[in-house]
KEMIPA-20085 format. One record per residue: residue number from 1; x, y, z of N, C-alpha, C in turn. Coordinates in steps of 0.05 Angstrom, whole numbers, plus 32768, in hexadecimal, padded with zeros to 4 digits. Example, Ala and Ser with C-alpha at 12.3 -4.5 7.8 and 13.67 -1.06 7.14 Angstrom:
2
<nupa=1; nc1=8108; nc2=7F8E; nc3=809C; cac1=80F6; cac2=7FA6; cac3=809C; cc1=8108; cc2=7FBE; cc3=809C> $
<nupa=2; nc1=8101; nc2=7FD3; nc3=808E; cac1=8111; cac2=7FEB; cac3=808F; cc1=8102; cc2=8001; cc3=809D> $
This chain:
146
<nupa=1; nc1=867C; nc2=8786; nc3=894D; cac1=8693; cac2=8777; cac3=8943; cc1=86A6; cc2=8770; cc3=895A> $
<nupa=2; nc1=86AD; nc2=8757; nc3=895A; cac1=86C3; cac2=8749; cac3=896D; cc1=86DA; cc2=8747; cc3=895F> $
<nupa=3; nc1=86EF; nc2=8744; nc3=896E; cac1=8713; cac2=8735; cac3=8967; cc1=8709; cc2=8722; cc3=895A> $
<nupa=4; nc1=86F9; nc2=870D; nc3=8966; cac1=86EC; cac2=86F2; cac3=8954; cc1=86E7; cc2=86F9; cc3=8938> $
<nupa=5; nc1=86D1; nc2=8707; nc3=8933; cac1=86CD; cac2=871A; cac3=8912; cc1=86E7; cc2=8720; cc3=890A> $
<nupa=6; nc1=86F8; nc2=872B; nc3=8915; cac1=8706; cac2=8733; cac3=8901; cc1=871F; cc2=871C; cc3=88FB> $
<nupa=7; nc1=871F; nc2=8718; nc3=8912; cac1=8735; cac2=86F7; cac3=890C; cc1=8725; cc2=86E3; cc3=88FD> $
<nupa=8; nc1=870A; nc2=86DB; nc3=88F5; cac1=8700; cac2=86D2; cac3=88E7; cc1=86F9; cc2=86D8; cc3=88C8> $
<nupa=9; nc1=86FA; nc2=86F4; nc3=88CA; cac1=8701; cac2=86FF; cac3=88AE; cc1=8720; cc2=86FB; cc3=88AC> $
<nupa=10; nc1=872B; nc2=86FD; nc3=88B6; cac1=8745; cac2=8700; cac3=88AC; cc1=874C; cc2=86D8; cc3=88A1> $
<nupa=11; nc1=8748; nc2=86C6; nc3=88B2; cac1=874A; cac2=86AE; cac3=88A3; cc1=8741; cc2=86AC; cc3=8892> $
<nupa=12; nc1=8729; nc2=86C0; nc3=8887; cac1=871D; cac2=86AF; cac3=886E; cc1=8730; cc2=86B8; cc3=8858> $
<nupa=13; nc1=873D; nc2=86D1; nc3=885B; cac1=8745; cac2=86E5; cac3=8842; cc1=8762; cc2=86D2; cc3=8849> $
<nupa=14; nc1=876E; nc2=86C7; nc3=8859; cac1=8780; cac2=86B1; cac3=8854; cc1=877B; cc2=8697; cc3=8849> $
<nupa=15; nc1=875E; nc2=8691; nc3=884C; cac1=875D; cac2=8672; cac3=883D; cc1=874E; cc2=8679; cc3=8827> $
<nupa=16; nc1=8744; nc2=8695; nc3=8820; cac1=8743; cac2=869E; cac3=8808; cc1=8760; cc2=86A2; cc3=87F2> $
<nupa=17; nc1=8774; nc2=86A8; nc3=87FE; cac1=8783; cac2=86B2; cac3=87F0; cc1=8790; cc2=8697; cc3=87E3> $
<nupa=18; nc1=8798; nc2=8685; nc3=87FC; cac1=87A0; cac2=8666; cac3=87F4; cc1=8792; cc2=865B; cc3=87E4> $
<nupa=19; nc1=877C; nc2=8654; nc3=87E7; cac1=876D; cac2=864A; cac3=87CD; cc1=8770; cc2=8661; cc3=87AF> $
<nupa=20; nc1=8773; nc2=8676; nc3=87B0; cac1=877A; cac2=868B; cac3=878F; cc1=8791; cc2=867D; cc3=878E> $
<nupa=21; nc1=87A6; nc2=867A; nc3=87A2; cac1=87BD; cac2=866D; cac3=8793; cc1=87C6; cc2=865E; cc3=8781> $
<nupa=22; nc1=87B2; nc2=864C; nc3=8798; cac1=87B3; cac2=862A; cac3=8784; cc1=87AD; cc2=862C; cc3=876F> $
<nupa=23; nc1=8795; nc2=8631; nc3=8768; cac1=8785; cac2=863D; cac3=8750; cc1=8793; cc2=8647; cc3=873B> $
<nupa=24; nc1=87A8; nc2=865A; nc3=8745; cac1=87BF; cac2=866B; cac3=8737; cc1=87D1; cc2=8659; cc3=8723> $
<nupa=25; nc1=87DA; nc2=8646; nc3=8742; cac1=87F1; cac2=8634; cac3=8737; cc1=87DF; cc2=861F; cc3=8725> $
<nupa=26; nc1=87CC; nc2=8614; nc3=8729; cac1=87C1; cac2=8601; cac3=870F; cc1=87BA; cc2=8607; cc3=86F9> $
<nupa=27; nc1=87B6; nc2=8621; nc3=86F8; cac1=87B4; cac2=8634; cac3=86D3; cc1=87C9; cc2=863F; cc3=86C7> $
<nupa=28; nc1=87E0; nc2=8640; nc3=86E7; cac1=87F6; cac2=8646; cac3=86D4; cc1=8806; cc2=861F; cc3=86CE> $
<nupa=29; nc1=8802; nc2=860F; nc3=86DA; cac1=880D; cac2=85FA; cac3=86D9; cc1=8806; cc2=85F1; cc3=86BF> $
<nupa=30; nc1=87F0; nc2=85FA; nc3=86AC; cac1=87DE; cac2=85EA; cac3=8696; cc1=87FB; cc2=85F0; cc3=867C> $
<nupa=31; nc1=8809; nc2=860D; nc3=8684; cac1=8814; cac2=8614; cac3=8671; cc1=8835; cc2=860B; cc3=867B> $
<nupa=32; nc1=8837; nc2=85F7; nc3=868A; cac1=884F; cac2=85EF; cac3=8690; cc1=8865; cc2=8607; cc3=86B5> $
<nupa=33; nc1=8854; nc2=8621; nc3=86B4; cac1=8862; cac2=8631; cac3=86C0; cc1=8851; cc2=862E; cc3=86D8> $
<nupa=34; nc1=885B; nc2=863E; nc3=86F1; cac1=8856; cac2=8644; cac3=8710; cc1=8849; cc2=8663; cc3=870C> $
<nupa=35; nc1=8838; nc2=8659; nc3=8729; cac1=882D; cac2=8675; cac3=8728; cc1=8848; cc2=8694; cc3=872F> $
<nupa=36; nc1=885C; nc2=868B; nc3=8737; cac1=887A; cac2=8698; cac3=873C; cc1=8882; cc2=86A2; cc3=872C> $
<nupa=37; nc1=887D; nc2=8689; nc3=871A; cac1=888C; cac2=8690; cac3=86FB; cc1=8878; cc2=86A1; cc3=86E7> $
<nupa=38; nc1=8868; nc2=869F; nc3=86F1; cac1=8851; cac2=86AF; cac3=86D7; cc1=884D; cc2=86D0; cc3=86E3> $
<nupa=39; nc1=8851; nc2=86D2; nc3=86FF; cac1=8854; cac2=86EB; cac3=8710; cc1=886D; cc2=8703; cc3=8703> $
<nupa=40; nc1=8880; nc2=86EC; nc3=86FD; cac1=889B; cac2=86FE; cac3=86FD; cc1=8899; cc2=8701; cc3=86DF> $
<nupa=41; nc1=8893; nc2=86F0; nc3=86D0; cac1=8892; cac2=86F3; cac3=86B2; cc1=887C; cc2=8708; cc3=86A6> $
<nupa=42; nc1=886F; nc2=870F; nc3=86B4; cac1=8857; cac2=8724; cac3=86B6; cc1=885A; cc2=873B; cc3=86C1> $
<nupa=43; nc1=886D; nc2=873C; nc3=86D2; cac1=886F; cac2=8754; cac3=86DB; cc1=8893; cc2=875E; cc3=86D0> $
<nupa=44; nc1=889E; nc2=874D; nc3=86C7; cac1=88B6; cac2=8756; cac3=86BA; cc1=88A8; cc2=8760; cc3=8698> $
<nupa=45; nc1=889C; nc2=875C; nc3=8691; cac1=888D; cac2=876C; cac3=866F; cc1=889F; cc2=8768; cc3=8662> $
<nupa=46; nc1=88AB; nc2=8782; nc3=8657; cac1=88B2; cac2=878B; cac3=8640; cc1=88D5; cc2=878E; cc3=8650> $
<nupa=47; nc1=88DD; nc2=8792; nc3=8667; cac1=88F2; cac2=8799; cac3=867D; cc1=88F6; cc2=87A0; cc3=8689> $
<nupa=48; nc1=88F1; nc2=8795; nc3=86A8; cac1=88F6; cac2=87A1; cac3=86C9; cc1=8910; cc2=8794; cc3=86C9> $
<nupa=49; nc1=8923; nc2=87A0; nc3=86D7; cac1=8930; cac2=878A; cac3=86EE; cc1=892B; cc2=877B; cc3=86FD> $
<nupa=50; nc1=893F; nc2=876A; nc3=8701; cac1=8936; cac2=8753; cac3=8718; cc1=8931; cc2=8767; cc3=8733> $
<nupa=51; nc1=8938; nc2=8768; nc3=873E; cac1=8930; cac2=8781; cac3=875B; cc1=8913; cc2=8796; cc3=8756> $
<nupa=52; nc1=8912; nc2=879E; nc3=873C; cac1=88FC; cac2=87AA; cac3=8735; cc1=88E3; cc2=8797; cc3=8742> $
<nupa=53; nc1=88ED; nc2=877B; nc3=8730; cac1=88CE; cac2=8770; cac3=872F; cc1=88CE; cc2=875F; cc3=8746> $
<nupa=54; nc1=88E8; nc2=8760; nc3=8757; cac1=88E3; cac2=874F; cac3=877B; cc1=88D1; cc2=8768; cc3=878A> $
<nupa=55; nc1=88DB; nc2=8783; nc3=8784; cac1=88CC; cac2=8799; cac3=8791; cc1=88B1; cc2=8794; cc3=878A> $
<nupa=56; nc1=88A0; nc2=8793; nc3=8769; cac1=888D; cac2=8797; cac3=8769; cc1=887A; cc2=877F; cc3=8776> $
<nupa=57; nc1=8887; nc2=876A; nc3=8772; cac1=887B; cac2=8755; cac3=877F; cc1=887B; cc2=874D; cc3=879E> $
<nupa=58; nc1=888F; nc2=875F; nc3=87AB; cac1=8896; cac2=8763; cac3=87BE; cc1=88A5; cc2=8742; cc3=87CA> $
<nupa=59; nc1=88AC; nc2=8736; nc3=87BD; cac1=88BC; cac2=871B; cac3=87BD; cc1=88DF; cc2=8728; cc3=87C1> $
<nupa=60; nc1=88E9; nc2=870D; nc3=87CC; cac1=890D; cac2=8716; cac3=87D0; cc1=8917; cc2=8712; cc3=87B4> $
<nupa=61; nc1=892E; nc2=8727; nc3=87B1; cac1=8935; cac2=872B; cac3=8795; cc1=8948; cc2=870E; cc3=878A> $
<nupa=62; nc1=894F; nc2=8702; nc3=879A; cac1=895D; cac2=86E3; cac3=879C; cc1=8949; cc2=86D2; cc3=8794> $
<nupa=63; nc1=892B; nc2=86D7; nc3=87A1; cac1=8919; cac2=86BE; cac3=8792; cc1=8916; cc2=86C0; cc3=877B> $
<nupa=64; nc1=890C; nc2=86E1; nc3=876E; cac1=8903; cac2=86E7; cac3=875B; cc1=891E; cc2=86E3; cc3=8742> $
<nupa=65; nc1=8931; nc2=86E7; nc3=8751; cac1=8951; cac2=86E1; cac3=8736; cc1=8954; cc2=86D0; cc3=8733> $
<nupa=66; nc1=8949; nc2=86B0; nc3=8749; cac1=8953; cac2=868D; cac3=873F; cc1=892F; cc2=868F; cc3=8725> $
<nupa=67; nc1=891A; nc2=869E; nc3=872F; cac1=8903; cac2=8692; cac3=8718; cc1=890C; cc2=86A0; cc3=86FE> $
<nupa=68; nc1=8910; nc2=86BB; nc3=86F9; cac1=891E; cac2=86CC; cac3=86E5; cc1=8935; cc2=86B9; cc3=86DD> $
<nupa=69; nc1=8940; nc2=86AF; nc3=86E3; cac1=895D; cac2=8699; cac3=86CF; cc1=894B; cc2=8685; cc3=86CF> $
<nupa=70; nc1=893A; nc2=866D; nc3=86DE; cac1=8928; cac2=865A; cac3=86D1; cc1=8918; cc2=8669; cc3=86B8> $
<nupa=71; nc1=890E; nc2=8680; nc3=86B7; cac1=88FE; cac2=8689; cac3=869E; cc1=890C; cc2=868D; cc3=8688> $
<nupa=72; nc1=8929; nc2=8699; nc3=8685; cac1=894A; cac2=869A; cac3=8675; cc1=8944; cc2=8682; cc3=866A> $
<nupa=73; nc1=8949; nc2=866B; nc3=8676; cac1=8957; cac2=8650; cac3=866D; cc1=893F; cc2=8643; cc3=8660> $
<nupa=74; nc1=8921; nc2=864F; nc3=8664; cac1=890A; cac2=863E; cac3=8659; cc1=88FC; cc2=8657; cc3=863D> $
<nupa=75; nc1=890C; nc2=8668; nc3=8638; cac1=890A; cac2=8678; cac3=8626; cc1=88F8; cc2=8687; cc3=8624> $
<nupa=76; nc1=88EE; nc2=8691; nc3=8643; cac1=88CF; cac2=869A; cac3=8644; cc1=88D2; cc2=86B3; cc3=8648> $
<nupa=77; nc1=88EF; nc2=86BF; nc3=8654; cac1=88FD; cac2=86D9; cac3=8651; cc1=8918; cc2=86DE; cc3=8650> $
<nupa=78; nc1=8920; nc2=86F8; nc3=864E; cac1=8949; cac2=86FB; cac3=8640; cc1=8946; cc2=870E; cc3=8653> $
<nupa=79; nc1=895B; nc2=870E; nc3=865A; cac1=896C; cac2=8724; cac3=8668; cc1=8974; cc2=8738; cc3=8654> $
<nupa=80; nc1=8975; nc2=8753; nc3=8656; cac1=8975; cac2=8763; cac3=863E; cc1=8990; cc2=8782; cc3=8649> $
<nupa=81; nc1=8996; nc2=8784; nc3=8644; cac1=89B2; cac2=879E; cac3=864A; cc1=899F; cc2=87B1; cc3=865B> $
<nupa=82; nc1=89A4; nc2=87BE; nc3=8670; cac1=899A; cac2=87D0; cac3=867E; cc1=89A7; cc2=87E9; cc3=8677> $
<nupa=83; nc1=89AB; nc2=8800; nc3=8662; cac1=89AF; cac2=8814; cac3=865F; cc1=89B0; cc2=8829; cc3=8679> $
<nupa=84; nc1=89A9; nc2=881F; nc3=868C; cac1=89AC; cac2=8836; cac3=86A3; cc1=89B9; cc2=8824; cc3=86BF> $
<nupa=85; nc1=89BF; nc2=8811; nc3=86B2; cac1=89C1; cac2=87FA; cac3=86C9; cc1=89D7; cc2=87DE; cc3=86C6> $
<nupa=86; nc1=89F6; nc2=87E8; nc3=86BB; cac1=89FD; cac2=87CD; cac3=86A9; cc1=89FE; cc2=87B5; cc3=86C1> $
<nupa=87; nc1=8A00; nc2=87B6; nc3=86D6; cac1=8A03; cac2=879E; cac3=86E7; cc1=89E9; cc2=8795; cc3=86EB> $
<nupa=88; nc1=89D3; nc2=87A2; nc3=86E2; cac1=89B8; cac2=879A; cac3=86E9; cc1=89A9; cc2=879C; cc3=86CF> $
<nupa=89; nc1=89A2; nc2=8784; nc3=86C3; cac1=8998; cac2=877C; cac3=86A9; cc1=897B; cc2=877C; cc3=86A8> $
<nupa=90; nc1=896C; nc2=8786; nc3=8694; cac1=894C; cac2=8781; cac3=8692; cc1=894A; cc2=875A; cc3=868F> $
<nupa=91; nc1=8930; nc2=875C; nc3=86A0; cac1=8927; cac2=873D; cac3=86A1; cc1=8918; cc2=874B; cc3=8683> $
<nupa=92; nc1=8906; nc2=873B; nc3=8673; cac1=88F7; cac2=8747; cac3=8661; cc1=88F2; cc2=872E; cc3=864F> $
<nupa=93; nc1=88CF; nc2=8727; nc3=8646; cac1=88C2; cac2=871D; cac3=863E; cc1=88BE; cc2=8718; cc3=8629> $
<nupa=94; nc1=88C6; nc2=86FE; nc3=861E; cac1=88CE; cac2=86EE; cac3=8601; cc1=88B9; cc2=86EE; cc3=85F4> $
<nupa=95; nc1=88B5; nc2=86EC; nc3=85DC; cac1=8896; cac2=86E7; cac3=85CB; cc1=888B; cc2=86C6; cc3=85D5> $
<nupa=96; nc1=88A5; nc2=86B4; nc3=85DA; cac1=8895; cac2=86A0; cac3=85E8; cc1=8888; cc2=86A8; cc3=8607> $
<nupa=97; nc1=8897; nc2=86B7; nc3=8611; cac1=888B; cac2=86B5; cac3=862E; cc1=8868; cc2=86C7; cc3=862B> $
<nupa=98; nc1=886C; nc2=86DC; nc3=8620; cac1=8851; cac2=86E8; cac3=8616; cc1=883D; cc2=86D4; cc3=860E> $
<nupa=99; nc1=8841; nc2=86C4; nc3=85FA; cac1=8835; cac2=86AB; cac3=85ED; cc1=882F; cc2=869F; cc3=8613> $
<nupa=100; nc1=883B; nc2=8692; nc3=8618; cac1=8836; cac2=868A; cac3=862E; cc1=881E; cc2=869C; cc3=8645> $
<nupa=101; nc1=8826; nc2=86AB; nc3=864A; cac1=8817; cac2=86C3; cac3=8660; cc1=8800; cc2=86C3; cc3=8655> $
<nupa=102; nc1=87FA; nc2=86C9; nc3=8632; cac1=87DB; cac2=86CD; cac3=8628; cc1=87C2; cc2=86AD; cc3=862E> $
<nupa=103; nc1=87DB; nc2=869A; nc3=8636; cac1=87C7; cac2=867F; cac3=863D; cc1=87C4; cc2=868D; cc3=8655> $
<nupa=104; nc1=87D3; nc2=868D; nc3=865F; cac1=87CA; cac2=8689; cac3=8683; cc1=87B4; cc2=86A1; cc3=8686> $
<nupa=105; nc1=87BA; nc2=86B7; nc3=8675; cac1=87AD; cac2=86CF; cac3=8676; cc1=8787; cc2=86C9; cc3=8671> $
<nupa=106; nc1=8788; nc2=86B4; nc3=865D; cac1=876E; cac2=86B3; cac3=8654; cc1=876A; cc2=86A7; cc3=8663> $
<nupa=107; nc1=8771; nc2=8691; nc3=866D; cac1=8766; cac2=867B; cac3=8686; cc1=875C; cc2=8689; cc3=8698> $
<nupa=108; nc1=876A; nc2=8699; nc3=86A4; cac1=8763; cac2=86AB; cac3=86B5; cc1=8751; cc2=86B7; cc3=86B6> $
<nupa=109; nc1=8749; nc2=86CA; nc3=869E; cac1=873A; cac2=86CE; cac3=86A2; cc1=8716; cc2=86BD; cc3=86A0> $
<nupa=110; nc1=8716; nc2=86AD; nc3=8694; cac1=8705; cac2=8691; cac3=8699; cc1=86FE; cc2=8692; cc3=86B2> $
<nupa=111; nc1=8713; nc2=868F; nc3=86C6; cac1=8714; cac2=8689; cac3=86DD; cc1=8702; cc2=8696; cc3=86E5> $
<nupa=112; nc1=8707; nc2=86B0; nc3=86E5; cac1=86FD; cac2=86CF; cac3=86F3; cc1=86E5; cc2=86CE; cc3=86EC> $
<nupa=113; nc1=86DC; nc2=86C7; nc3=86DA; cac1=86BF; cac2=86C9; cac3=86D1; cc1=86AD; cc2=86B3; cc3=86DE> $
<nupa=114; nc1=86BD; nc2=8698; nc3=86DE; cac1=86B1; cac2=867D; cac3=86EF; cc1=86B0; cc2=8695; cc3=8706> $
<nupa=115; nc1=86BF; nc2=86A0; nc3=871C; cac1=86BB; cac2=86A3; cac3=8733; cc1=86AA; cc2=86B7; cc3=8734> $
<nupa=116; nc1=86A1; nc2=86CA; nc3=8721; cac1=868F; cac2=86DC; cac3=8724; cc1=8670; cc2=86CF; cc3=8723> $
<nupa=117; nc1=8671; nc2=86BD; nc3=871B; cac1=8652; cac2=86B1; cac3=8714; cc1=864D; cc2=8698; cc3=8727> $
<nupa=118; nc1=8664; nc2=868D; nc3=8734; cac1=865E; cac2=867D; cac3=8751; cc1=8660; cc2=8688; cc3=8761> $
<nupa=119; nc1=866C; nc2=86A4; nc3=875F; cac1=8669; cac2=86B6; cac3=8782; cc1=8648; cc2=86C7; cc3=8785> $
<nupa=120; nc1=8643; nc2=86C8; nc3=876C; cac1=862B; cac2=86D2; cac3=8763; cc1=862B; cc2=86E8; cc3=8771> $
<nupa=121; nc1=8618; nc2=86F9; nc3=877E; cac1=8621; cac2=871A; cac3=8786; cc1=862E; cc2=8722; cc3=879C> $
<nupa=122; nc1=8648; nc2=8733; nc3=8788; cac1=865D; cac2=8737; cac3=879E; cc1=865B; cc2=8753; cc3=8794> $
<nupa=123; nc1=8661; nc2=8765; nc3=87AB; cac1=8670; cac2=8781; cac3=879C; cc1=868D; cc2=8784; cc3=879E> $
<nupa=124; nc1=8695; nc2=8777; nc3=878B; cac1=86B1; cac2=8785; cac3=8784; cc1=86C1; cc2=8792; cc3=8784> $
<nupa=125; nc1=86B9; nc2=87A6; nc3=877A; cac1=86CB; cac2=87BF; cac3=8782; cc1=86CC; cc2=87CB; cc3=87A2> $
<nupa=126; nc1=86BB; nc2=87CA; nc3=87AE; cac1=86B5; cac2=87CC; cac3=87C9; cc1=86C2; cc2=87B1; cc3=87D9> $
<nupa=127; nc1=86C2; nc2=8794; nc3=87D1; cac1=86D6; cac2=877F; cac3=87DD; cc1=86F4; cc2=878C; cc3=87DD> $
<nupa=128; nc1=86F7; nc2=8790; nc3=87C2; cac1=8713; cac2=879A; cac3=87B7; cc1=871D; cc2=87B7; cc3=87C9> $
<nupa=129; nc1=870E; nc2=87C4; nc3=87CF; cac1=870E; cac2=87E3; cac3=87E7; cc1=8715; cc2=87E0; cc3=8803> $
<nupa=130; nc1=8706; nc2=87CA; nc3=8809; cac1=8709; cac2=87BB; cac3=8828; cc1=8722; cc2=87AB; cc3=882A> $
<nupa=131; nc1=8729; nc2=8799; nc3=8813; cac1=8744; cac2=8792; cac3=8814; cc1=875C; cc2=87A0; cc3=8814> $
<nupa=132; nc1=875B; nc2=87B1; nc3=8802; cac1=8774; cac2=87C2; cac3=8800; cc1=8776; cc2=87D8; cc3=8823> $
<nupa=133; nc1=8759; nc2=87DD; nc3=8829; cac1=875B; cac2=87E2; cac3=8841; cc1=876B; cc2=87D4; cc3=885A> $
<nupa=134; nc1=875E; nc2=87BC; nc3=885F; cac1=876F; cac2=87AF; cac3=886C; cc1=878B; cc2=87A9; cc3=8864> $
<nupa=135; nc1=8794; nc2=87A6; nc3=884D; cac1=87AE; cac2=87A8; cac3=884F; cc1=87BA; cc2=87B3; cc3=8850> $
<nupa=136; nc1=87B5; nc2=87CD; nc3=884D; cac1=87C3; cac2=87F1; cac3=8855; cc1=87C3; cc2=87EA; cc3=8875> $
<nupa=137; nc1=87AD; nc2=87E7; nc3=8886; cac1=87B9; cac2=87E0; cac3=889A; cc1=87C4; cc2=87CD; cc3=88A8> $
<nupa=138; nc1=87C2; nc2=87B7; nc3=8899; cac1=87D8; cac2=87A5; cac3=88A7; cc1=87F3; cc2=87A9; cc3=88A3> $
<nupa=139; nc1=87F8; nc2=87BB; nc3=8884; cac1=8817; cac2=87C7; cac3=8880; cc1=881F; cc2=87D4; cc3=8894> $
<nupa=140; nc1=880A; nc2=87E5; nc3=889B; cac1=8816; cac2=87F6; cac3=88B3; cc1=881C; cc2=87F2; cc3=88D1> $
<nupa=141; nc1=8819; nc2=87D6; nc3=88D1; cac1=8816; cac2=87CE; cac3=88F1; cc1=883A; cc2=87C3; cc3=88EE> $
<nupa=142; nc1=8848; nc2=87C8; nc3=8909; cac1=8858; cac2=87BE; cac3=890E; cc1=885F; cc2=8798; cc3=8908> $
<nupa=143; nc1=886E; nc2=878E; nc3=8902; cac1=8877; cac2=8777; cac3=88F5; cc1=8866; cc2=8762; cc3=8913> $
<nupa=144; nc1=8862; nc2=874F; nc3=8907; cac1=8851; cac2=873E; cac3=891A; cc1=886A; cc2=872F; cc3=8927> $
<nupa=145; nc1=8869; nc2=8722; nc3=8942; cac1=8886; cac2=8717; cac3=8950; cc1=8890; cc2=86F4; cc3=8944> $
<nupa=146; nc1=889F; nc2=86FB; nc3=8941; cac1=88A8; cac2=86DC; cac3=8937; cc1=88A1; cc2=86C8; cc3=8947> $
């Protein structure tokens, strides 16, 4: 194995990732929303905070609070009283936004099945082992230079 191998693996799992995007954004676009917006409305459920769900998604809590008020105003989630938190309100998931997520959800999975039967034999769980590998170590490497 060379620097070449691995800088060559490493572009693909970038023009791999860019193309899942797109992909992302055109199944969530069918139902009117962004792949942004289907992220935060998915991972806010039943009630995270806005900061909760910038942490889990690891996005700035400023991006994730202008998509959280676009999802408010399109009734796809409410802001709900935080009992442990009054300055910090649950984002939390409307019966429309659910209604919504179960399209993209089924699309999705469509998808996943198209890609399992054009990638034809992959091992999986072992791709999925190697990835999380490399990204444990790229977390750990010092920040790359501007």
């Amino acid at each position: 194995m060379t620097d070449a191998d691995v800088d060559a693996a490493l572009h693909a799992i970038f023009d791999a990732n860019r193309i899942l995007r797109e992909a992302s954004e055109r199944i969530s676009a069918t139902t009117g929303q962004t792949h942004s917006r289907r992220m935060v409305l998915q991972t806010a459920g039943d009630g995270a905070t806005v900061p909760d769900v910038a942490r889990k998604l690891g996005l700035q809590r400023q991006s994730v609070q202008r998509v959280a008020d676009e999802l408010v105003r399109a009734g796809l989630a409410r802001y709900d009283e935080n009992p442990r938190h009054r300055r910090s309100p649950l984002l939390a998931t409307t019966a429309a936004g659910k209604a919504t997520l179960a399209t993209i959800q089924a699309m999705h999975r469509e998808w996943v099945e198209e890609i399992e039967t054009a990638a034809g034999e992959v091992d999986w769980p072992r791709l999925r082992g190697e990835l999380d590998r490399i990204a444990r170590a790229v977390d750990g490497l010092p920040q790359a230079p501007e």
